[in-house]
C-alpha positions in Angstrom: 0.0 0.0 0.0 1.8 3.7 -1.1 0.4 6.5 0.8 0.6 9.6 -1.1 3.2 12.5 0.5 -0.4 15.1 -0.4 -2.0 12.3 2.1 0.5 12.3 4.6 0.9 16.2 4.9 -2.5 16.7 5.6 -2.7 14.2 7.7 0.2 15.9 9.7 -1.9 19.1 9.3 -5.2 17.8 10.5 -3.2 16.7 13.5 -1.1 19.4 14.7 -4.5 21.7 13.8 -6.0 19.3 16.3 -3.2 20.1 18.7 -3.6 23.3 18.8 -7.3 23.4 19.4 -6.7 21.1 22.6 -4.1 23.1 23.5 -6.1 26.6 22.8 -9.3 24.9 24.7 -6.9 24.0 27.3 -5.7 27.5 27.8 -9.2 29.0 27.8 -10.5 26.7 30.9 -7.2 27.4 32.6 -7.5 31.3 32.2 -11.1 31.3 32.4 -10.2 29.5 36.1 -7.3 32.3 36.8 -10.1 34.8 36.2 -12.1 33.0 38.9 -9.5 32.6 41.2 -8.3 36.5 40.5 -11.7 37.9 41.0 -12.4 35.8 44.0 -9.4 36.9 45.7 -10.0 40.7 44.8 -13.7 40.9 46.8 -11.7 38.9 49.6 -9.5 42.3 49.7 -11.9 44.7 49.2 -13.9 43.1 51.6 -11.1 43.1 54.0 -10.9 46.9 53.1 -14.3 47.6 53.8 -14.3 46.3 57.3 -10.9 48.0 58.3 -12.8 50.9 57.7 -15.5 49.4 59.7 -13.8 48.1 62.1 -13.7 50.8 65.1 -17.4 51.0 65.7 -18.0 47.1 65.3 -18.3 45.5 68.8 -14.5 44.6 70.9 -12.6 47.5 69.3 -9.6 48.3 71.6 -10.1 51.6 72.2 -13.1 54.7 71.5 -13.5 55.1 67.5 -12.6 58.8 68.0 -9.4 57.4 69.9 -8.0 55.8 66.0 -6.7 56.7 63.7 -6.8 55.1 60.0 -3.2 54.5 58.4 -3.7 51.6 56.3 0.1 50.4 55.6 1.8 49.0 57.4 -1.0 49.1 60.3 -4.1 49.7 59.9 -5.0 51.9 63.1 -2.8 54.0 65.5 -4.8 54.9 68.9 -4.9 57.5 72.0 -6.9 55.4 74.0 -8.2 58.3 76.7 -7.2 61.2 73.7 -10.8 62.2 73.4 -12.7 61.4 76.3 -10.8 63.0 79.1 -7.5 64.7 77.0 -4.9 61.7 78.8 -3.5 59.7 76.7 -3.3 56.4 78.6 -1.5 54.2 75.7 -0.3 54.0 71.8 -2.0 51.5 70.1 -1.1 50.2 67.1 -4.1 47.8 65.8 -3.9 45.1 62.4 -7.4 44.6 61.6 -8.1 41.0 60.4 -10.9 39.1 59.2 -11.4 35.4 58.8 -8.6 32.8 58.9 -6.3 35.9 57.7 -2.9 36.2 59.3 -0.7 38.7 59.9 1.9 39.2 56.8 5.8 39.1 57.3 6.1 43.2 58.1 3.3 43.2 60.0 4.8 40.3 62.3 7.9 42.5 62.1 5.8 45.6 63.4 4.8 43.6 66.3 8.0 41.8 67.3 9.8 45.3 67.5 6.6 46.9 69.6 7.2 43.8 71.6 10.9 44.4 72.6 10.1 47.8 73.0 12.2 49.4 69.8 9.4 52.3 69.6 10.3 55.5 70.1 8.6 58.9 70.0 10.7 61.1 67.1 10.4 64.9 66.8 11.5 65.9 63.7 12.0 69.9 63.3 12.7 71.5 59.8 14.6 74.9 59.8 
């Protein structure tokens, strides 16, 4: 039996076409999934957003709302506790606001190990 070289081209043709399609159908479900994934993750941070901003008149806040202020990066609150109710500041706060199973990132554990040693310090910084 002699197969033409017309028949065996196209043959190669039809197959490497079909190749590609797999592969192009392939790609589509996996970026179609990455899309899912992306978007998913993206209302998980807004949402985490939303409730930073939130977060000092929900229920257990550390200190009086007025008491905080919003920062964002690399924490999200610093706080007077006692600023605004009697003019004594009692403490500095520094509060990460976290929803969920979220955990604190590498600087933020970083933040919190140097408040925890006590390598804070108060800095007045004069321009002439």
């Amino acid at each position: 039996m002699h197969i033409s070289k017309d028949t065996v081209l196209i043959s190669v043709i039809i197959l490497l076409s079909l190749i590609i399609l797999i592969q192009f159908v392939s790609l589509a479900v996996s970026k179609s999934k990455l899309r899912k994934d992306a978007v998913k993750r993206s209302r998980a941070v807004l949402g985490g957003q939303m409730l930073e901003q939130i977060a000092p008149f929900l229920p257990d806040f550390p200190c009086n709302p007025a008491d905080a202020r919003f920062i964002g990066k690399p924490v999200d609150f610093i706080a007077f506790p006692g600023l605004m109710e009697n003019n004594k500041v009692s403490e500095v706060l520094l509060i990460e606001v976290k929803s969920g199973e979220s955990k604190l990132n590498e600087r933020e554990k970083e933040i919190r190990h140097a408040v925890e040693q006590g390598r804070v310090r108060y800095v007045e910084y004069r321009i002439k």
